[in-house]
Kinemage of the C-alpha trace (Angstrom):
@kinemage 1
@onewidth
@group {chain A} dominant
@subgroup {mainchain}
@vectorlist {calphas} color= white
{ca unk a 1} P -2.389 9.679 -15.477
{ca unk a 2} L -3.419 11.870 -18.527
{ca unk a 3} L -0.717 14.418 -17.470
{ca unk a 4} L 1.751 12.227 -17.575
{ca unk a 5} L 0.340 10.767 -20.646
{ca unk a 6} L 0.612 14.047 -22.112
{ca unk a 7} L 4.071 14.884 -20.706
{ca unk a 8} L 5.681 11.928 -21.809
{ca unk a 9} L 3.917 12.437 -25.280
{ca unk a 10} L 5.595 16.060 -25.307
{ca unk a 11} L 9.048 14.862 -24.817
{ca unk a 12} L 9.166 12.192 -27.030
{ca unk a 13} L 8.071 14.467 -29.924
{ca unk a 14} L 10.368 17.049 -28.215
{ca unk a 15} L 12.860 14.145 -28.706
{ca unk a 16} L 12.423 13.297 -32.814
{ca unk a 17} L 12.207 16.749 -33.144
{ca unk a 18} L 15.601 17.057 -32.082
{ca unk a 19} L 17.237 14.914 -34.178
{ca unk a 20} L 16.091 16.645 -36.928
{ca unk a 21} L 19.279 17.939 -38.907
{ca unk a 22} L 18.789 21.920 -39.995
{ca unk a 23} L 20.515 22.630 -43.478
{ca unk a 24} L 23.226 24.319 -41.097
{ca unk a 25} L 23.576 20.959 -39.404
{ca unk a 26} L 23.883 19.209 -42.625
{ca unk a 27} L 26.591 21.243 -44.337
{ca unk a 28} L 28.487 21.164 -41.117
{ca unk a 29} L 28.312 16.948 -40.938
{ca unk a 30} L 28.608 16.108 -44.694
{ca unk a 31} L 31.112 19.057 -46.298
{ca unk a 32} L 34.186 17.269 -46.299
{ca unk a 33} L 33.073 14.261 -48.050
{ca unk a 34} L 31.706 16.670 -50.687
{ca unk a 35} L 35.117 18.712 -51.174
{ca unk a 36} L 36.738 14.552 -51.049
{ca unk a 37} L 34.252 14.280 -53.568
{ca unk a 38} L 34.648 17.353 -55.752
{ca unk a 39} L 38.691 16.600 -55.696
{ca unk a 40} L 38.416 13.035 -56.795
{ca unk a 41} L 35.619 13.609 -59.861
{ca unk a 42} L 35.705 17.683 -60.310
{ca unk a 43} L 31.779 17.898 -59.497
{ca unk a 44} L 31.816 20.957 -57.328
{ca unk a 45} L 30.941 20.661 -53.757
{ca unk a 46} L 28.407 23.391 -53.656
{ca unk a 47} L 26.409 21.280 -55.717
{ca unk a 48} L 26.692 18.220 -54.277
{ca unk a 49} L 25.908 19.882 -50.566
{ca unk a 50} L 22.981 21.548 -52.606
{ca unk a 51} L 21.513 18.517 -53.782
{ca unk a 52} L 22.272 16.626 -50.629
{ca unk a 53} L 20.495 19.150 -49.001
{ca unk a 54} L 17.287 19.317 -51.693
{ca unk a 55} L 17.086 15.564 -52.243
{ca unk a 56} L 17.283 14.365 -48.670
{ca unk a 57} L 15.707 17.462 -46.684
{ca unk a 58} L 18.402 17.444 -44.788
{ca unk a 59} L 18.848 14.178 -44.394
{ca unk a 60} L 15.782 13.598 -42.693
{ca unk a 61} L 13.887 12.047 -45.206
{ca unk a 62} L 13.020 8.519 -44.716
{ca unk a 63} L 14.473 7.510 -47.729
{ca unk a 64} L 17.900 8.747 -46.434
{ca unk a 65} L 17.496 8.003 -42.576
{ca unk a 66} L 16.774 4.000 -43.598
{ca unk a 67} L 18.437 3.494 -46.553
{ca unk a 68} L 21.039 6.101 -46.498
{ca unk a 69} L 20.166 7.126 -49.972
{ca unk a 70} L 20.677 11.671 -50.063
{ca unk a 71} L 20.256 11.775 -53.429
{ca unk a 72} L 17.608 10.572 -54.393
{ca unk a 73} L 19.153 7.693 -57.458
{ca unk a 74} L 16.661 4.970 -58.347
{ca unk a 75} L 17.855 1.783 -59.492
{ca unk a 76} L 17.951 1.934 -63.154
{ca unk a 77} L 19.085 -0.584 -65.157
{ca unk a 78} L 22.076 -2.422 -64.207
{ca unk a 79} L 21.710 -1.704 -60.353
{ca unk a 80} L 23.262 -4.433 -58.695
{ca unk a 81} L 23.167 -3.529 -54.921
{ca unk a 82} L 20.285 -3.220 -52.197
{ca unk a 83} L 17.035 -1.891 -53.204
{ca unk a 84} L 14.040 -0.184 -51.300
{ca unk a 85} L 11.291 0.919 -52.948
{ca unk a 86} L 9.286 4.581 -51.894
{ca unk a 87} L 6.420 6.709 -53.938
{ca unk a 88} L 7.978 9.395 -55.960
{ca unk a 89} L 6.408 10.175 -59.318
{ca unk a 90} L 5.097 6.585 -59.275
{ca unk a 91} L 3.761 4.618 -56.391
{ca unk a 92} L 6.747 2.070 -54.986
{ca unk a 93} L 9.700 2.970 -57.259
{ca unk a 94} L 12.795 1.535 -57.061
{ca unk a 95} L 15.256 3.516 -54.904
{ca unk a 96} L 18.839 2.257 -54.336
{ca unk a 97} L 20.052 1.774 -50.705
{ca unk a 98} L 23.708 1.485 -49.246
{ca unk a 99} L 25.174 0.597 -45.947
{ca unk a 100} L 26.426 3.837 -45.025
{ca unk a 101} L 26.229 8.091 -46.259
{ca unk a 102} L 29.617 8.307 -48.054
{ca unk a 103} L 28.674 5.286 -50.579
{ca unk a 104} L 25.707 7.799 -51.750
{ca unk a 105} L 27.600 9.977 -51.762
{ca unk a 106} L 30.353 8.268 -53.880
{ca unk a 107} L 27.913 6.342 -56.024
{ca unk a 108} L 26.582 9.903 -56.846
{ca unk a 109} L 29.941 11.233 -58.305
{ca unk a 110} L 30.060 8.050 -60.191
{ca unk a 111} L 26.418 8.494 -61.315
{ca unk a 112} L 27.040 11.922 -62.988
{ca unk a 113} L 30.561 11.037 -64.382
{ca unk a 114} L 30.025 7.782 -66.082
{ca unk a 115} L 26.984 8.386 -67.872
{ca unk a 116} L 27.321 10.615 -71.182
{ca unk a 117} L 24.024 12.744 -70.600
{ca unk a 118} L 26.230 14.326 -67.999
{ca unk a 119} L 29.354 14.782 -70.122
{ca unk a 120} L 28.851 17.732 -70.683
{ca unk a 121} L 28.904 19.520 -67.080
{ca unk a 122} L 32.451 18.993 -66.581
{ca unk a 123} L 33.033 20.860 -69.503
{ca unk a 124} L 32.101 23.874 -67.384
{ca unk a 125} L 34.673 25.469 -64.353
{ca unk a 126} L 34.338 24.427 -60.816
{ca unk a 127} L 33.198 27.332 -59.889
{ca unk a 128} L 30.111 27.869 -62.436
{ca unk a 129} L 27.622 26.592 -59.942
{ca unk a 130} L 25.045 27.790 -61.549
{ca unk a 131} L 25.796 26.727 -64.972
{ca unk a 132} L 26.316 22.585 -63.296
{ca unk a 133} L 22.767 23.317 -61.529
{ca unk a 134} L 21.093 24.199 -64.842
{ca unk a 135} L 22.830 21.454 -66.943
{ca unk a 136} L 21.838 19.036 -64.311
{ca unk a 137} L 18.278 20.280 -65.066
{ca unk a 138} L 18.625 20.036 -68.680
{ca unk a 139} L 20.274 16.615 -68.672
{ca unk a 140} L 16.839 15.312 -66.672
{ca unk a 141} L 18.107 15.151 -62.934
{ca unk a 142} L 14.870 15.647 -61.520
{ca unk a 143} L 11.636 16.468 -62.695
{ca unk a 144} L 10.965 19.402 -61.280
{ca unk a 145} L 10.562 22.701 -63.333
{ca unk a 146} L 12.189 24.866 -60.599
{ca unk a 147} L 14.486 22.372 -59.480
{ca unk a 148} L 18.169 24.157 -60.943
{ca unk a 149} L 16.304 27.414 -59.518
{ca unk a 150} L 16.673 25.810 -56.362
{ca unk a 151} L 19.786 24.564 -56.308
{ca unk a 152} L 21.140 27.979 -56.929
{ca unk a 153} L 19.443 29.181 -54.420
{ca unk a 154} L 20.523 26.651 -51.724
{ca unk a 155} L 23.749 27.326 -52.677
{ca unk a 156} L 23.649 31.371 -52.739
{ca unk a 157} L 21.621 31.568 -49.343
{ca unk a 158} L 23.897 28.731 -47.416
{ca unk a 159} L 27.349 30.359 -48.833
{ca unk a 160} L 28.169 26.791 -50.159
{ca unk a 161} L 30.251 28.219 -53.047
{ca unk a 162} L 32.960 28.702 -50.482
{ca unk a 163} L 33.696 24.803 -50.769
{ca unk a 164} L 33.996 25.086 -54.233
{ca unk a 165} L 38.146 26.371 -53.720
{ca unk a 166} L 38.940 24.028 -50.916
{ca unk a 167} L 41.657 20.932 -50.799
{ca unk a 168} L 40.838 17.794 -50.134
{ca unk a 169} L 41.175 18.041 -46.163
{ca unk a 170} L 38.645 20.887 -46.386
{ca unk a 171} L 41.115 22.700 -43.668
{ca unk a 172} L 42.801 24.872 -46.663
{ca unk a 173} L 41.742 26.860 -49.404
{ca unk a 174} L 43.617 26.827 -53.079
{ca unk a 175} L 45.129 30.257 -52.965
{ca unk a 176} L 46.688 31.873 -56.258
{ca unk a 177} L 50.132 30.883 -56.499
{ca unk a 178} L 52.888 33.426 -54.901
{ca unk a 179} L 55.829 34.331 -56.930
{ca unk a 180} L 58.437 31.913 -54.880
{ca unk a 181} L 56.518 27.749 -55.675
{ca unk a 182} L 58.769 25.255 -53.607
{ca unk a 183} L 59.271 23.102 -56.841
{ca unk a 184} L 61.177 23.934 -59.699
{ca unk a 185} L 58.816 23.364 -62.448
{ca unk a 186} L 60.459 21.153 -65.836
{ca unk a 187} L 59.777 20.620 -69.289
{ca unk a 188} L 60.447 17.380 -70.871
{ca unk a 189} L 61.193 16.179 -74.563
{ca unk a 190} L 57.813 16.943 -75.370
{ca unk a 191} L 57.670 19.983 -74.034
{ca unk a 192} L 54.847 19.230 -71.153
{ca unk a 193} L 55.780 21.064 -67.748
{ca unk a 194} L 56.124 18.714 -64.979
{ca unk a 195} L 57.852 18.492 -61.056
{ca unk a 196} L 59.801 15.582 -59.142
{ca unk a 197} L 57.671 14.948 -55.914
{ca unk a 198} L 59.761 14.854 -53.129
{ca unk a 199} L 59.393 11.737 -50.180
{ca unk a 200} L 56.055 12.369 -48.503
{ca unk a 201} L 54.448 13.759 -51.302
{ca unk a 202} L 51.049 12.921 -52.529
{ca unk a 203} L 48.399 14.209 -55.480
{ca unk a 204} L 46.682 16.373 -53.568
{ca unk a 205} L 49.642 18.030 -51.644
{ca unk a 206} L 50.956 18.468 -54.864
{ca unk a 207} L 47.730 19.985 -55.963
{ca unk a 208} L 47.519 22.623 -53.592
{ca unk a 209} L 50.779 24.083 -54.184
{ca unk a 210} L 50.264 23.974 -57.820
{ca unk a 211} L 46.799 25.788 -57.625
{ca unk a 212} L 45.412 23.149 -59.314
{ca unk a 213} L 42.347 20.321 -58.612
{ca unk a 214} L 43.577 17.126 -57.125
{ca unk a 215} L 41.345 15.637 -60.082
{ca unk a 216} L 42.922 17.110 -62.475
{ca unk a 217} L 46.368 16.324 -61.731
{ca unk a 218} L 45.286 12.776 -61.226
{ca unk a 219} L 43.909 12.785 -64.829
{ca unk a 220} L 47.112 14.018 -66.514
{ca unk a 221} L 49.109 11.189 -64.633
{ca unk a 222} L 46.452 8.750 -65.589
{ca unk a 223} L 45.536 8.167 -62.315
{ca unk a 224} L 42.052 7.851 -60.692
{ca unk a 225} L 42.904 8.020 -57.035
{ca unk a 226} L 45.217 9.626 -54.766
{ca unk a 227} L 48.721 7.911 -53.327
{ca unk a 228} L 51.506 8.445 -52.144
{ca unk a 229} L 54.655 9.143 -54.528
{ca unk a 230} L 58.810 8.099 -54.093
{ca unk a 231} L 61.098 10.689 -54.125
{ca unk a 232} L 61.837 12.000 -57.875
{ca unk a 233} L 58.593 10.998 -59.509
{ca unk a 234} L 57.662 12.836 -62.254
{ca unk a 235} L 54.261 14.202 -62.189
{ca unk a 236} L 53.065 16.391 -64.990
{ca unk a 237} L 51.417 19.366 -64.547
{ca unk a 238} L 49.073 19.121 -67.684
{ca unk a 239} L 47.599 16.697 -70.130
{ca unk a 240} L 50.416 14.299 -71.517
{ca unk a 241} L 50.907 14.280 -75.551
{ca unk a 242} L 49.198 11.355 -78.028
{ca unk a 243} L 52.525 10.817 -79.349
{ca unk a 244} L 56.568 11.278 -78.973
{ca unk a 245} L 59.166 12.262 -81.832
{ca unk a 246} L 61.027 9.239 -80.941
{ca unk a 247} L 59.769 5.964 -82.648
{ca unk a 248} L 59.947 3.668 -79.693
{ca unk a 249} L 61.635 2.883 -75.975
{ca unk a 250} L 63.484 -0.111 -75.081
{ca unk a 251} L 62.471 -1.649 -72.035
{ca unk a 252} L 64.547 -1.554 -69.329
{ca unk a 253} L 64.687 -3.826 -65.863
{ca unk a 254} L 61.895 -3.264 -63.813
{ca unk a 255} L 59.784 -0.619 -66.607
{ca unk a 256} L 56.442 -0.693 -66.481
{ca unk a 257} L 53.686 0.501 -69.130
{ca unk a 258} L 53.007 3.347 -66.682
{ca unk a 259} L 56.389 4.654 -65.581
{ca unk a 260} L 57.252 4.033 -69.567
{ca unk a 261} L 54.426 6.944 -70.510
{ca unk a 262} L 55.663 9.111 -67.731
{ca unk a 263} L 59.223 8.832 -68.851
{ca unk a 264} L 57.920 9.868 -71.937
{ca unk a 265} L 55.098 12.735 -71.525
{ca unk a 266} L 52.635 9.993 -73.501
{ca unk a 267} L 49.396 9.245 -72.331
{ca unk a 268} L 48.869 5.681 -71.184
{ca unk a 269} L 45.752 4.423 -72.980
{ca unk a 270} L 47.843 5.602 -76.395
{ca unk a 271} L 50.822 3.685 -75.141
{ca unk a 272} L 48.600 0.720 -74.769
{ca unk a 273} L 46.597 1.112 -77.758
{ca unk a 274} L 49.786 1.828 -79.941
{ca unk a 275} L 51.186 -1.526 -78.367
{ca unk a 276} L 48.277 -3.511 -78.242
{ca unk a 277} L 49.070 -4.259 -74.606
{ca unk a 278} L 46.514 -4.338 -71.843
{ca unk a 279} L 46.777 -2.949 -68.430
{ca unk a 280} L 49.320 -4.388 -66.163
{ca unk a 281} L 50.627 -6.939 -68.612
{ca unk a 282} L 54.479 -7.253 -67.613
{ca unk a 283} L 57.381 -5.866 -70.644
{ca unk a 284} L 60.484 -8.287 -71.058
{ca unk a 285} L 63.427 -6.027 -70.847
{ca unk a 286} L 64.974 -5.583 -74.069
{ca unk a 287} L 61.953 -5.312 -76.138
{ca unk a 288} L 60.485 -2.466 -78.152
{ca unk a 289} L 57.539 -0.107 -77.084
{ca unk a 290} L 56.565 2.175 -79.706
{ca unk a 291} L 56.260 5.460 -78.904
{ca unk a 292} L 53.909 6.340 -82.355
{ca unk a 293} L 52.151 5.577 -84.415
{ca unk a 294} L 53.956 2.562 -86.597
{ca unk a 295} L 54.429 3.419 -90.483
{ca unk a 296} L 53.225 0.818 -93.062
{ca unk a 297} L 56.024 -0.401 -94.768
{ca unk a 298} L 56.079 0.017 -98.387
{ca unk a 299} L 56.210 -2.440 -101.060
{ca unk a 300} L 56.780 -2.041 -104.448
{ca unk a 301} L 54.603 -3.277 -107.168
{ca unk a 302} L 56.409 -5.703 -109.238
């Protein structure tokens, strides 16, 4: 009886052993949604695979087997979702918890890019890991003294740095751009270089032939996600212009806002700002949309 005690004891710790993820394991399950990641917000993959890694142990800690949590964000103020709370520096802090691993992992990119003391990272290239792992430091990620020291290191000994140059799909890597590109490349009035997608196209297709960052292309068509585009769309190929030499457009049947600014080379929040209009509110054809800045008129003093 104690023999099989002790046998059945062995396997089952045999078992959970087992289902232990190795950092191998982890990069192997989790790099595409980093690279998805990295496309859609420009936070480089190595470093969220790094921190994925540190913060969850692989994802065998407890906090990210039950609550699905890999990088270790607490609540904070204005945390709205599912909450579980664990000792960290503090006994029972308030950890937040999601249904499944890729809303960590999205709520992450969302973490670092909408809060200012993290501005400043994506001020640095893609492929500075190691400058991204020492602002995180700086900007108070975690706690720990050593803790950008480590993410270098994760991300030096696992050769994570090779996701840093992938597409989205993770099955292709951005290569420099050969002397024949498939698209002709424009200019517009304003001088801003730009191609007409073709039917089929989308953002990050687009991307990868143009050497560039899916997120990046996304940001100079005002965009924040990917989609499909019609044949003949314009999509710019840098950062549009604040304003045009012409004064203002006149609307035309079935103009929007949008296809207005990309007609134009002018970025959208300027268009709407100039116009006082807010997003999605519909044009009646005919009317004026200026394209700058309007001038005061000037009155005479009598």
């Amino acid at each position: 009886m104690k023999l099989l005690f002790s046998i059945l004891t062995f396997l089952l710790s045999f078992s959970l052993a087992a289902q232990d993820l190795s950092s191998e394991d982890y990069i192997n399950k989790f790099h595409k949604m980093a690279i998805a990641e990295m496309h859609e917000y420009g936070i480089p993959a190595s470093i969220t695979l790094a921190q994925g890694i540190l913060e969850s142990g692989n994802g065998n800690s407890v906090l990210s087997v039950k609550s699905r949590n890999h990088f270790g964000i607490k609540c904070h103020k204005g945390w709205t979702g599912k909450k579980v709370y664990h000792d960290d520096d503090e006994e029972q802090e308030c950890f937040r918890k999601y249904k499944k691993v890729a809303d960590s992992y999205r709520d992450h990119s969302e973490f670092l890019k909408n809060r200012d003391r993290y501005s400043e990272l994506f001020t640095y290239k893609i492929t500075d890991y190691k400058s991204w792992a020492k602002g995180l430091k700086k900007a108070g990620y975690a706690t720990h003294p050593e803790y950008a020291t480590k993410l270098i290191s994760l991300i030096e000994r696992l050769n994570l740095a090779q996701y840093d140059s992938a597409s989205k799909s993770g099955k292709r890597k951005i290569k420099k751009p050969k002397r024949k590109v498939r698209k002709e490349i424009f200019k517009s009035q304003n001088r801003l270089k730009f191609v007409l997608a073709n039917s089929g196209d989308t953002y990050d297709k687009l991307a990868a032939e143009q050497s560039l960052w899916m997120w990046q292309l996304l940001e100079f068509n005002d965009l924040n996600k990917d989609k499909s585009l019609n044949k003949g769309e314009r999509v710019y190929l840098e950062f549009k212009k604040n304003r045009s030499k012409s004064e203002f457009h006149l609307v035309e049947e079935g103009e929007t806002l949008y296809s207005i600014s990309q007609h134009h080379g002018l970025r959208l929040a300027k268009l709407e700002y100039k116009n006082r209009y807010k997003t999605g509110q519909e044009l009646i054809v005919g009317q004026k949309v200026f394209l700058r800045k309007r001038k005061p008129k000037n009155y005479s003093a009598e």
